[in-house]
C-alpha positions as protocol buffer text, in pm:
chain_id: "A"
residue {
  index: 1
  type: UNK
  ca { x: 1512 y: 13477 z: 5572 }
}
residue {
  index: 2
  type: UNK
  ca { x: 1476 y: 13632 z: 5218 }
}
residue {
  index: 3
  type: UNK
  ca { x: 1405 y: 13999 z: 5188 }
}
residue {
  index: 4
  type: UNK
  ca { x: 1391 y: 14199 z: 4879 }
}
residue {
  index: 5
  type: UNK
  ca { x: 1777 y: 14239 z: 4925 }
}
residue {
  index: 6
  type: UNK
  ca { x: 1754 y: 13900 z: 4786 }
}
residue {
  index: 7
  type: UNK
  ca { x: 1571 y: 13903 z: 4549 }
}
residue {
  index: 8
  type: UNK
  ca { x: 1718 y: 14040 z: 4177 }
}
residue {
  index: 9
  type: UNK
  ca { x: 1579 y: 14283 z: 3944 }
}
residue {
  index: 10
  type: UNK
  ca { x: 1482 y: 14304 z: 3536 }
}
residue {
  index: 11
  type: UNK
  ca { x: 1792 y: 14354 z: 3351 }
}
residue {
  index: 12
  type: UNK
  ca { x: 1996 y: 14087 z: 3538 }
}
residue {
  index: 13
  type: UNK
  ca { x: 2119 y: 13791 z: 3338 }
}
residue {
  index: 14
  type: UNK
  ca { x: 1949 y: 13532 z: 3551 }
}
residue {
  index: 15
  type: UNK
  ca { x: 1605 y: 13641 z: 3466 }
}
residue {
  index: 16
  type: UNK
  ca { x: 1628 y: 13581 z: 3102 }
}
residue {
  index: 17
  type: UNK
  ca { x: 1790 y: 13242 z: 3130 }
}
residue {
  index: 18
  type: UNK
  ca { x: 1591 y: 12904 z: 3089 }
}
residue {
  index: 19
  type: UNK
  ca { x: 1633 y: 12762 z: 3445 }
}
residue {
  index: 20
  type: UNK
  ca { x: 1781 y: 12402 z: 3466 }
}
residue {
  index: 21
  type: UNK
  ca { x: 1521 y: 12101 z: 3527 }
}
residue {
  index: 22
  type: UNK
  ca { x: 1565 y: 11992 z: 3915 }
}
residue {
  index: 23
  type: UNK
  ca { x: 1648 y: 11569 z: 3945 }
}
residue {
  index: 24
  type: UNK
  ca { x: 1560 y: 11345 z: 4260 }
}
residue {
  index: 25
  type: UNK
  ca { x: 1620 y: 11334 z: 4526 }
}
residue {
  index: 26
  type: UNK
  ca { x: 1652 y: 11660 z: 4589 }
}
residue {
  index: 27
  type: UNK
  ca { x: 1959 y: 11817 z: 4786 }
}
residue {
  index: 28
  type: UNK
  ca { x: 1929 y: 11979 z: 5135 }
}
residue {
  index: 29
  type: UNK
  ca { x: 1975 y: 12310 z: 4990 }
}
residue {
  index: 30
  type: UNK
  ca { x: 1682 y: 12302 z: 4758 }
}
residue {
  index: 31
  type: UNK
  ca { x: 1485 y: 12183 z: 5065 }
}
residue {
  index: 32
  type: UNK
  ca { x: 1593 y: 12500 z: 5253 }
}
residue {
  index: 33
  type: UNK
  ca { x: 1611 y: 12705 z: 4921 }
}
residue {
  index: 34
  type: UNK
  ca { x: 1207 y: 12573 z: 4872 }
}
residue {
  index: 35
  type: UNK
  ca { x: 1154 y: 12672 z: 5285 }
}
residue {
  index: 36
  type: UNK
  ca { x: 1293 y: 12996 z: 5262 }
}
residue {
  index: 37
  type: UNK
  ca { x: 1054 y: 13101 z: 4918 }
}
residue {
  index: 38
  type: UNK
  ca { x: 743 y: 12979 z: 5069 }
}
residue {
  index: 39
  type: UNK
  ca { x: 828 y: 13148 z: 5396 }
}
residue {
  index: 40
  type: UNK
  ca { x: 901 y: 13499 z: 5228 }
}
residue {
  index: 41
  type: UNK
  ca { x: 539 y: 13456 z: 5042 }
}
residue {
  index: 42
  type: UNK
  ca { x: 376 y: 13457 z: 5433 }
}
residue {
  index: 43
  type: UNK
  ca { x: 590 y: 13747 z: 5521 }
}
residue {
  index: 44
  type: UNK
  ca { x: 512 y: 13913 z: 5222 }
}
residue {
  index: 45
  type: UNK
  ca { x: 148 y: 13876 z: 5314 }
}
residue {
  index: 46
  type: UNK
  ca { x: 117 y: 13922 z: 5627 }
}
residue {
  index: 47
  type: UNK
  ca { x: 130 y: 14330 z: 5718 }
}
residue {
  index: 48
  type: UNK
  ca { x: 335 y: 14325 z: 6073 }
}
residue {
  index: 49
  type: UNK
  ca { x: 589 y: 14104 z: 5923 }
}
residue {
  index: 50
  type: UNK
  ca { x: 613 y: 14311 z: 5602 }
}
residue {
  index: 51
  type: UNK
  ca { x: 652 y: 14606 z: 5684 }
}
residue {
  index: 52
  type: UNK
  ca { x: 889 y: 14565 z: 5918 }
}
residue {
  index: 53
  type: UNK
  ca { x: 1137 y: 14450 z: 5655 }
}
residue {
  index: 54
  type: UNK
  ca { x: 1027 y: 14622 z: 5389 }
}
residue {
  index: 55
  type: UNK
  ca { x: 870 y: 14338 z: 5186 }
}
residue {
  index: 56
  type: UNK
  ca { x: 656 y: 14397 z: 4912 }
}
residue {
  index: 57
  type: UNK
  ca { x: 335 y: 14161 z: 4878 }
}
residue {
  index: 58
  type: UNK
  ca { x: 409 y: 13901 z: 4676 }
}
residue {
  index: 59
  type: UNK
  ca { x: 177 y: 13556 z: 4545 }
}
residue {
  index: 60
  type: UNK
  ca { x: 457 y: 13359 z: 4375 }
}
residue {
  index: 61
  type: UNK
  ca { x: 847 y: 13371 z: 4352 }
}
residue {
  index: 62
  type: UNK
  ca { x: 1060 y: 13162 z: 4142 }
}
residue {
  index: 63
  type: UNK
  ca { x: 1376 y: 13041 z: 4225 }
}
residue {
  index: 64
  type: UNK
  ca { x: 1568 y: 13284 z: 3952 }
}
residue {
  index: 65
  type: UNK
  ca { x: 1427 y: 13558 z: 4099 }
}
residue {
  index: 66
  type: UNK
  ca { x: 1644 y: 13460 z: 4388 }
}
residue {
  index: 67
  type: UNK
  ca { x: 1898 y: 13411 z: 4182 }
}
residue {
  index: 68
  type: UNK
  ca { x: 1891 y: 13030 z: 4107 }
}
residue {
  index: 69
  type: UNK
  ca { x: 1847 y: 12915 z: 3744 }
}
residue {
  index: 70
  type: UNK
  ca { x: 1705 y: 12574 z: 3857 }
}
residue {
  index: 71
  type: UNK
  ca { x: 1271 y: 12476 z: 3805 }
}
residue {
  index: 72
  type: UNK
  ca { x: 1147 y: 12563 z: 4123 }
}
residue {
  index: 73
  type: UNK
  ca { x: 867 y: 12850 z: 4185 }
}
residue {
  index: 74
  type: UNK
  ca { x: 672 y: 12870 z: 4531 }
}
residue {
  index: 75
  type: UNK
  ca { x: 303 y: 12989 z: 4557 }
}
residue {
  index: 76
  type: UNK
  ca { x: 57 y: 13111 z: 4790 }
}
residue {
  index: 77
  type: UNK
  ca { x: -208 y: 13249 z: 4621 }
}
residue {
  index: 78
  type: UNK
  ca { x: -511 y: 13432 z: 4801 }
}
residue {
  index: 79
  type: UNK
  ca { x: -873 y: 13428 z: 4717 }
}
residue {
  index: 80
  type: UNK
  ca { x: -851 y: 13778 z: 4537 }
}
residue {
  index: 81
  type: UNK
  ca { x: -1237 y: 13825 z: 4635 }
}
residue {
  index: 82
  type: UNK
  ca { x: -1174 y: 13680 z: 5012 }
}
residue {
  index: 83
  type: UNK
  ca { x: -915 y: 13761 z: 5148 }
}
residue {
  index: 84
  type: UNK
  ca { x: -968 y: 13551 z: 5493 }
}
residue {
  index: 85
  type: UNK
  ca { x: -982 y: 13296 z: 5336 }
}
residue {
  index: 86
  type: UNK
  ca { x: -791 y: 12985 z: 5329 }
}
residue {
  index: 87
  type: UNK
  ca { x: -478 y: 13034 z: 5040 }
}
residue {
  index: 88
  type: UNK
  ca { x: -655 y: 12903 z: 4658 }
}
residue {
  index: 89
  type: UNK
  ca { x: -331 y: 12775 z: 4618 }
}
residue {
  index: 90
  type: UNK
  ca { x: 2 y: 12702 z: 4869 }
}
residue {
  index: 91
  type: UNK
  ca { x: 309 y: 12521 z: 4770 }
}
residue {
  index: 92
  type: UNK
  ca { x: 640 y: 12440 z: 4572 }
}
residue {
  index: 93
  type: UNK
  ca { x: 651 y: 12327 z: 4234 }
}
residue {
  index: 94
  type: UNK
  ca { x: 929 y: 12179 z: 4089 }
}
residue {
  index: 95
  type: UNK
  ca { x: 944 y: 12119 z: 3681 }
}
residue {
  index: 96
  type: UNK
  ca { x: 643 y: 12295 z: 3615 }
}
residue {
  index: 97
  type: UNK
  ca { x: 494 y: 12254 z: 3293 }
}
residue {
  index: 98
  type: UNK
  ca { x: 187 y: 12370 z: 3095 }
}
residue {
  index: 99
  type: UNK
  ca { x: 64 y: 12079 z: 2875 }
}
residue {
  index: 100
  type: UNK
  ca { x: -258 y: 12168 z: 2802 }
}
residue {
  index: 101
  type: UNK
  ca { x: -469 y: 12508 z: 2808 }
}
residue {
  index: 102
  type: UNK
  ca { x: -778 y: 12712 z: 2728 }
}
residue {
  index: 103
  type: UNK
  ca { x: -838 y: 12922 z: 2386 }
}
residue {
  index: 104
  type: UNK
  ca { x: -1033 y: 13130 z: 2630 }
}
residue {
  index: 105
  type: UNK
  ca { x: -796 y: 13360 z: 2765 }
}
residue {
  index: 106
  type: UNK
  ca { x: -800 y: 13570 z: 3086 }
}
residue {
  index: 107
  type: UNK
  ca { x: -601 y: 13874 z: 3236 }
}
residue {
  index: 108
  type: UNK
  ca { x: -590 y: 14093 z: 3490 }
}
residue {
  index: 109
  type: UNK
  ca { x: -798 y: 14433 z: 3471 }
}
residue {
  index: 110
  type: UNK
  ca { x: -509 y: 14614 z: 3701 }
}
residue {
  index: 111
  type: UNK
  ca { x: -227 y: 14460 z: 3513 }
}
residue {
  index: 112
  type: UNK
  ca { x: 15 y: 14241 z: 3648 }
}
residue {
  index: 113
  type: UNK
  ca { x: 325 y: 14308 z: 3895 }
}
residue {
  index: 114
  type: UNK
  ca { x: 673 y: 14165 z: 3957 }
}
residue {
  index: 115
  type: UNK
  ca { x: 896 y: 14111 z: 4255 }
}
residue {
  index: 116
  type: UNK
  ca { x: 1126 y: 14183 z: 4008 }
}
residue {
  index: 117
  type: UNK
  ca { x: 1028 y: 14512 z: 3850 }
}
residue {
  index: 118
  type: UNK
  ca { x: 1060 y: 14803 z: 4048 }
}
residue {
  index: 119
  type: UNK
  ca { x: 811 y: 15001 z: 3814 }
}
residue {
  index: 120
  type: UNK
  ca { x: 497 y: 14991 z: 3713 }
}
residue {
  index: 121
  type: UNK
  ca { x: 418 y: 14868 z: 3386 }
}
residue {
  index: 122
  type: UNK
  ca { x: 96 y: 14947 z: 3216 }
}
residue {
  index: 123
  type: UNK
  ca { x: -103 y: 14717 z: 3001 }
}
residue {
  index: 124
  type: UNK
  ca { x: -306 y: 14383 z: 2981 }
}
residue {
  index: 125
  type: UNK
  ca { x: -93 y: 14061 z: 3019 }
}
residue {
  index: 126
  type: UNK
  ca { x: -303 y: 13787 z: 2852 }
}
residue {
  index: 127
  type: UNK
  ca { x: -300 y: 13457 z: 2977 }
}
residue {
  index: 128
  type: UNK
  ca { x: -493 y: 13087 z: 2934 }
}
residue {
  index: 129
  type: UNK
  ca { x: -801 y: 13124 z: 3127 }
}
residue {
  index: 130
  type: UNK
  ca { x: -740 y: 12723 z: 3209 }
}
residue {
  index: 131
  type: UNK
  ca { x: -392 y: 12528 z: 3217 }
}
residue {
  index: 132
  type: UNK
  ca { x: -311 y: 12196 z: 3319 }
}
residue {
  index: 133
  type: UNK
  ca { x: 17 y: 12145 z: 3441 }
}
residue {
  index: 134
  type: UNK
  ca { x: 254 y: 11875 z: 3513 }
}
residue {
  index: 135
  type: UNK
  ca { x: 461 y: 11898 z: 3791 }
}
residue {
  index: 136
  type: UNK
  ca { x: 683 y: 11708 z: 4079 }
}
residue {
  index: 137
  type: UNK
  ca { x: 658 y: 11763 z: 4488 }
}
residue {
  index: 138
  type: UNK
  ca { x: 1031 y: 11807 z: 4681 }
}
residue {
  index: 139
  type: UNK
  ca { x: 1027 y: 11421 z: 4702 }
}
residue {
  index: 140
  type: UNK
  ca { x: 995 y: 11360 z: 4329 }
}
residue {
  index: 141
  type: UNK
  ca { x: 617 y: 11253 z: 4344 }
}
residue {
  index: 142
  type: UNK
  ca { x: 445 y: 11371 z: 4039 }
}
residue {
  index: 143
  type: UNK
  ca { x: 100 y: 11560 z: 3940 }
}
residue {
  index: 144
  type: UNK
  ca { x: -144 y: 11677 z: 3674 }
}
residue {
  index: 145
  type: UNK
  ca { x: -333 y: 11934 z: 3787 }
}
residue {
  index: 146
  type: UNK
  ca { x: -555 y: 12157 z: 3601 }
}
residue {
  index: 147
  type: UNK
  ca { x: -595 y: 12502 z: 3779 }
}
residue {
  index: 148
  type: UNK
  ca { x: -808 y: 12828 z: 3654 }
}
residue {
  index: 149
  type: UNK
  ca { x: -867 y: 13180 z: 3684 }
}
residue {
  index: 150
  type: UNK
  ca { x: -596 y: 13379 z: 3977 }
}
residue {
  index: 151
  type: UNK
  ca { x: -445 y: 13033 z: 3954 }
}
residue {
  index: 152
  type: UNK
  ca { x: -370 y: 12977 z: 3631 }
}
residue {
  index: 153
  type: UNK
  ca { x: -228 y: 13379 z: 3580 }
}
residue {
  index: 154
  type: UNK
  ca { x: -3 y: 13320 z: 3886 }
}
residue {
  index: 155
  type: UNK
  ca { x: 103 y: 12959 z: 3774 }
}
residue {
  index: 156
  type: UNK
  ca { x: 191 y: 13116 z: 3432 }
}
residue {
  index: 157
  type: UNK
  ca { x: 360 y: 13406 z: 3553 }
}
residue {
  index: 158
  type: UNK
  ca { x: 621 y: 13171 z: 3749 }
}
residue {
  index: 159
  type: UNK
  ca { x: 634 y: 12921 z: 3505 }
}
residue {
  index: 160
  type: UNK
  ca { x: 727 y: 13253 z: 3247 }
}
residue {
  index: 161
  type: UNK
  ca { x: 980 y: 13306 z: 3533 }
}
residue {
  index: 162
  type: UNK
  ca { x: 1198 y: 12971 z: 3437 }
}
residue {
  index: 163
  type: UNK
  ca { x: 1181 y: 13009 z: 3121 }
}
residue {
  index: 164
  type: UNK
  ca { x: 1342 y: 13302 z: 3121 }
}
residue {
  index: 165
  type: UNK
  ca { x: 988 y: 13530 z: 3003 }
}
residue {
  index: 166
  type: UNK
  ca { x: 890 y: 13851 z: 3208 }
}
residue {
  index: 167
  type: UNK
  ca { x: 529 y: 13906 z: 3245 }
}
residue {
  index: 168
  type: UNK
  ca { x: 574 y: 14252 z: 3014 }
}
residue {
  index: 169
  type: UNK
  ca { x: 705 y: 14046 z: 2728 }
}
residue {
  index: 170
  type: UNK
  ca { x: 321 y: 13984 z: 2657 }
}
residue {
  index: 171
  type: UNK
  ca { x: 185 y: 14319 z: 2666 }
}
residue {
  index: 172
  type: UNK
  ca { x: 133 y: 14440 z: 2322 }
}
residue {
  index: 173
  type: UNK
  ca { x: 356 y: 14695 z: 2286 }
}
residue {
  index: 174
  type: UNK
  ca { x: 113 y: 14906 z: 2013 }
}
residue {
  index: 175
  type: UNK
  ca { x: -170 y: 14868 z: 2192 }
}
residue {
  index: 176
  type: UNK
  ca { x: -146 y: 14772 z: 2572 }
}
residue {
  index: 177
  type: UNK
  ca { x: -475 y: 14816 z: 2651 }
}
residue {
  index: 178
  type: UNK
  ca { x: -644 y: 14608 z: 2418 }
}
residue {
  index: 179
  type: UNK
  ca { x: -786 y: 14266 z: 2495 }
}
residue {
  index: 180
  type: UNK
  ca { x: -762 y: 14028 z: 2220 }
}
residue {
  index: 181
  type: UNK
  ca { x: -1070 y: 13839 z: 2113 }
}
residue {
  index: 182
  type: UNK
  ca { x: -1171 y: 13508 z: 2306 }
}
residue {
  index: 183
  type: UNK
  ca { x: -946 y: 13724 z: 2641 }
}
residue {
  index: 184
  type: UNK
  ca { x: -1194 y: 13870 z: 2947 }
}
residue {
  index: 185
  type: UNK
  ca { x: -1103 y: 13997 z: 3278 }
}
residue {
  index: 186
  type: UNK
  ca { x: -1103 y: 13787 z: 3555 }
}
residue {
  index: 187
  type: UNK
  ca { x: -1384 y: 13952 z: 3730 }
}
residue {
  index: 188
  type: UNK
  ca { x: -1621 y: 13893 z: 3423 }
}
residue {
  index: 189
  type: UNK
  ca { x: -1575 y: 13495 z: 3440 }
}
């Protein structure tokens, strides 16, 4: 089981490394390795389960945060305005790529968070409002995908992740708090 023991922080070599493209078929350890992520997102989420290990709520985690340079980031996204709901997004991407996205731009009002950053970190991270991405399942089959809104930040964030980007390396560092034009919050969709 992962914990946050697990999982490294900013400032570790790993992070800032471009992760290495995955090839089929896949080996038993990135099966487990892809088990193991997905499983620490439903920890992470569910209170009982968190607490007790001290997990911190997570929506994504890529496989570098775990310490493993290789193109793999799993997600289980909630519906930010239901939260019984049924996950917007659940799964393991390997390869990820953005080959297509919005001018429109989007960002969180509260900011963004990391697993991997133990502090908070004020400022608007903007992102494509819509991206469609190319990616490949743990048996090699391959997708195109176009996702939006909580989506498309968390898909970003990850894919950020293997390419060796944190999510405060978009903040503008003179003025954090100011949206670019053609960028709303996601609540104002």
């Amino acid at each position: 089981m992962i914990t946050m023991d697990d999982i490294i922080r900013e400032g570790h070599p790993t992070l800032r490394k471009k992760a290495e493209k995955i090839t089929f078929p896949v080996s038993d350890e990135i099966r487990q390795l892809a088990a193991d992520m997905l499983e620490f997102l439903h920890n992470s989420q569910d209170e009982e389960i968190a607490e007790k290990y001290g997990l911190r709520g997570g929506v994504g985690l890529a496989a570098p945060q775990v310490n493993v340079s290789i193109q793999m980031t799993a997600l289980l996204v909630p519906d930010m305005f239901d939260p019984d709901a049924e996950p917007l997004l659940e799964g393991v991407f390997l390869n990820p790529r953005i080959v297509s996205h919005s001018v429109e731009g989007v960002c969180l009002r509260e900011g963004e968070g990391c697993l991997s950053v133990d502090r908070d970190v004020p400022g608007y991270v903007p992102r494509h409002a819509r991206i469609t991405v190319t990616y490949n399942d743990l048996d090699g089959n391959s997708y195109k995908k176009r996702f939006s809104g909580y989506e498309a930040i968390v898909l970003q964030h990850e894919i950020d992740h293997l390419n060796g980007i944190m999510f405060f390396d978009h903040i503008n560092e003179e003025t954090p708090f100011k949206l670019e034009e053609h960028t709303f919050f996601l609540d104002e969709e």
